[in-house]
N, C-alpha and C positions, 0 to 999 in steps of 0.2 A: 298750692300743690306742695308738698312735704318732699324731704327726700326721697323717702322711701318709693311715691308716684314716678318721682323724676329719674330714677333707676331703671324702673321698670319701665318707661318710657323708652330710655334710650336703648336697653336692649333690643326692645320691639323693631327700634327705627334699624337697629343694628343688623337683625336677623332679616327685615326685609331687603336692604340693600345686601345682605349677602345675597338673599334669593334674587336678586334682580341680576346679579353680578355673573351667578351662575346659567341664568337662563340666557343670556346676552351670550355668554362665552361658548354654550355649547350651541344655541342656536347659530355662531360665527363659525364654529368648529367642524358644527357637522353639515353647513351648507357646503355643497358640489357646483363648480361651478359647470353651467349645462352645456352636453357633450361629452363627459367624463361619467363614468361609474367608478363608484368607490366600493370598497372592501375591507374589514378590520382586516388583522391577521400576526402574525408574529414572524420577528425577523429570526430565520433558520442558519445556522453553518453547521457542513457538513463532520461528524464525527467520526475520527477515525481510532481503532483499539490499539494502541500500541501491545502487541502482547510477545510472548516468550514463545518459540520455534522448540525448546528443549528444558525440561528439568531443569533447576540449578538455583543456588543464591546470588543472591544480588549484591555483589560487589561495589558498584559504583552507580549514583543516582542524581548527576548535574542537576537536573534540570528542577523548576518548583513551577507551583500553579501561576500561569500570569504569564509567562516567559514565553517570550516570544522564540521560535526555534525558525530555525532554516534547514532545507534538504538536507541531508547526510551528518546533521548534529546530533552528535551522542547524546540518547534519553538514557539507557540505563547499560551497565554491562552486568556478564552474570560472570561465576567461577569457571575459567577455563583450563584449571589444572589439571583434571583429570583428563580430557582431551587432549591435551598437552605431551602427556604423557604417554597416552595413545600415539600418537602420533608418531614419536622418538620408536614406540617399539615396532612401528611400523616400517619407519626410515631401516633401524637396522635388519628388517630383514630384505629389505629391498637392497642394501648393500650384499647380503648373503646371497641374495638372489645374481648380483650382476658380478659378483666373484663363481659363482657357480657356472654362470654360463661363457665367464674367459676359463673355467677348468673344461669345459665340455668341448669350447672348442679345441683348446690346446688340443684332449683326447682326439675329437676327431680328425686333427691333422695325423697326429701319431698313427692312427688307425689307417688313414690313407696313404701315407708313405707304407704300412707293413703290409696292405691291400697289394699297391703294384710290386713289391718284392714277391710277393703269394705268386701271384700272377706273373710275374717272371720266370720263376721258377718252375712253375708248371707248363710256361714253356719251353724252357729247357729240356724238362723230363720228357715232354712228349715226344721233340727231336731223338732222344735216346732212344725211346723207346723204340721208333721206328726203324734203328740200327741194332735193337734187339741188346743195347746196353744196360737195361732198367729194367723190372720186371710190371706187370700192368699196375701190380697192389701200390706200389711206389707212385708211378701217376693218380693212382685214385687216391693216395694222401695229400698227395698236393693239391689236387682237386679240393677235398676237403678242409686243407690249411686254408687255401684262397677263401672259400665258401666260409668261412668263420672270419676270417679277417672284412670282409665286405661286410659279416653283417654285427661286426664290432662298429664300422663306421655310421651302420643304420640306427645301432644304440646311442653312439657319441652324438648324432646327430639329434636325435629323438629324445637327449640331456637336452639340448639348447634349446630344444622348443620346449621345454619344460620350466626351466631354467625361465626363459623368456618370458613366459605366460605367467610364473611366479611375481616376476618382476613387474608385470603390467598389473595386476593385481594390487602389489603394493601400491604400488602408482596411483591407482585407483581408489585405492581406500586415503593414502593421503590426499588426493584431493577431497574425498569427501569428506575428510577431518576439517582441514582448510576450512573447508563449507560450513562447517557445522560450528567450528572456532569462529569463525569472522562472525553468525549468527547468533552467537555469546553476548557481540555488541548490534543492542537494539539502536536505529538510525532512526529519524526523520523521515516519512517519505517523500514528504510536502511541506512546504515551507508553513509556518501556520502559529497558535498558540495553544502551550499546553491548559488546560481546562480541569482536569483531575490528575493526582498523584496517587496512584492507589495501593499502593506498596512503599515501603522502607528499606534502606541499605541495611543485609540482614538476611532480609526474610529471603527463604526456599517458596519459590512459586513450582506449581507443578507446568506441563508442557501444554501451552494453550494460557498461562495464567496472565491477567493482565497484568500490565505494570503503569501507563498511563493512559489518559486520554487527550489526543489530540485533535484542536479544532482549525480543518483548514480553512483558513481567512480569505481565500480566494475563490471561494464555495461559499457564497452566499446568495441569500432569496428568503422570500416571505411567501408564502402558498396563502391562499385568497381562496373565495367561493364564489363561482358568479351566478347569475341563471341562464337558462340556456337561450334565453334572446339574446345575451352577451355573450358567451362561452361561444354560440354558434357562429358566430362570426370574426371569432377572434384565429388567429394565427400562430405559430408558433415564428417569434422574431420580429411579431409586434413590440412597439415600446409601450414603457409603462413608468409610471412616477412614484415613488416610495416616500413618504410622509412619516419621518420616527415622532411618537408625542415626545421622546425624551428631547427628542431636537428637531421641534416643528417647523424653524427656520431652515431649515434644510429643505431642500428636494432633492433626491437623489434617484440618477437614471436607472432603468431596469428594461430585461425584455422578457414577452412570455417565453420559458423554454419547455413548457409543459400544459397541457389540455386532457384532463382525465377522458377515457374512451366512454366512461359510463357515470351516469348521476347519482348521487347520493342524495338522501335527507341533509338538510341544512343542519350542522355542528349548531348546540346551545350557545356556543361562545359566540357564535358569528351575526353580528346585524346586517341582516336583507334590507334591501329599499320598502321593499311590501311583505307582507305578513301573508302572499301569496307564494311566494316564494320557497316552497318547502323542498322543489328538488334542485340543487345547483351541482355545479359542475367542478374538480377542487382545479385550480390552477396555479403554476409555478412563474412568478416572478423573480429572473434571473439579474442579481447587479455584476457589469460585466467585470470579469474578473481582472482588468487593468485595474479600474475604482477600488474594487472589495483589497487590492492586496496592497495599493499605496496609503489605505487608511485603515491598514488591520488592526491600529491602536483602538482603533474604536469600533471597532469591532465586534459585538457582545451578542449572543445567540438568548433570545426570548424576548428582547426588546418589541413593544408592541405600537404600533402603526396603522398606517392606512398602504392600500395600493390601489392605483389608479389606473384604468385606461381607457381609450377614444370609446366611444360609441360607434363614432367613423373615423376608420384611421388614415382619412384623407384629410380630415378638419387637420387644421395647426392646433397646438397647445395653449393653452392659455398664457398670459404673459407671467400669472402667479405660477406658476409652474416650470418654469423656466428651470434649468438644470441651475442648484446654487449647492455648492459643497464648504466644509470647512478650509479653511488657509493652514498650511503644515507651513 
């Protein structure tokens, strides 16, 4: 045998024990042990938009792809100057306002003390007149000083509600400055990791525009397809076991939190046990968000797997199945 045989020989030998190596591994892989149904599927976290509430540039942009955030961590801030601004010319007239209405009351005191002088007076006069000391036109002026004087105080009084209602207004609109400034800075809603940066310190987003995306780490699940000999007997708070290929040694707990109300056609992505199988049911495997958020480092939204659950969720688990998580 020449070399050139003996090459070709050992490739042969080469390429069969791959083939063998591979039929071993997926035949170990894809056997279930019985009592369980399996399901491909892909592991999901929930996305959330970070976006902008109002027009504006973006001033300030901590955060990068990867970073882990927590509740009430500034993602991005935008320019709040011109709010700002707003705001001052609001305060001052709301000072205009509350000088306005210590003038209005002062007036309406003034108005009231020269009210009961009115009115004093016109009774005096009418005493006179009784003794035929005053003639009538002189009471009827008094009359009419009073009647002006009282509704001098109707006016001074009807400043202050003016005055007032001014003031409450400003009032008003500075809080919704406040509002609208505090909104300048985009937060965290949930604790989580950012996933996209989609803007730069710089750019003008219009209102509505995003700025990052956030994935919450505590929102996670892999949605599965079952058929409805499975799906029908399944529960919502069933457990279920999640199998990542990137980390098969794991098992990691899950419960169903979701049973679609209606069947579809089987997804091309998705391997049925049978080839009878064409309408299943989509289902939501929930990992409980204790788990999902003490190991949010690992955390990664498309990872693809298996999910697992009873046939009878009276049986026990199998012992390979058994809950095994990473060591932090």
């Amino acid at each position: 045998m020449n070399v050139k045989q003996v090459s070709w020989t050992l490739v042969a030998i080469a390429a069969a024990a791959a083939a063998g190596w591979a039929v071993w591994t997926n035949s170990h892989r894809d056997s279930t042990p019985a009592g369980l149904i399996r399901s491909n599927g892909r592991l999901e976290v929930e996305r959330i938009e970070i976006a902008a509430k109002y027009p504006g540039r973006i001033v300030d942009l901590p955060v990068r792809e990867g970073d882990l955030v927590k509740a009430g961590d500034l993602i991005a801030r935008q320019d709040s100057t011109e709010l700002t601004a707003q705001k001052a010319a609001v305060e001052a007239a709301m000072e205009r306002a509350q000088q306005a209405i210590a003038r209005a009351q002062a007036e309406t005191q003034v108005r009231q003390v020269q009210a009961r002088l009115a009115q004093l007076e016109l009774d005096h006069t009418v005493k006179l007149r009784k003794d035929t000391l005053v003639s009538g036109a002189e009471v009827e002026r008094r009359e009419a000083q009073r009647d002006g004087e009282q509704a001098g105080v109707s006016v001074a009084k009807a400043a202050i509600g003016e005055a007032t209602a001014a003031r409450a207004e400003a009032q008003a609109q500075i809080k919704r400055l406040d509002v609208a400034i505090s909104d300048m800075s985009l937060l965290a809603p949930v604790n989580g990791r950012i996933e996209y940066r989609v803007v730069e310190p710089g750019s003008v987003i219009p209102s509505g525009g995003r700025v990052a995306t956030l994935l919450d780490t505590s929102n996670v699940y892999m949605t599965v397809f079952l058929p409805t000999s499975v799906a029908g007997r399944l529960k919502v708070g069933d457990e279920a076991r999640l199998v990542l290929d990137a980390a098969s040694q794991y098992v990691i707990p899950a419960r169903v939190s979701f049973v679609a109300a209606e069947a579809q056609f089987t997804p091309k992505y998705v391997e049925t046990a049978t080839e009878r199988d064409k309408l299943v049911y989509r289902v939501k495997l929930q990992v409980p968000t204790d788990v999902a958020s003490k190991y949010a480092q690992y955390v990664k939204a498309g990872l693809t797997g298996n999910g697992y659950v009873r046939s009878d969720t009276q049986s026990p688990w199998p012992k390979t199945f058994d809950i095994k998580l990473p060591t932090l």
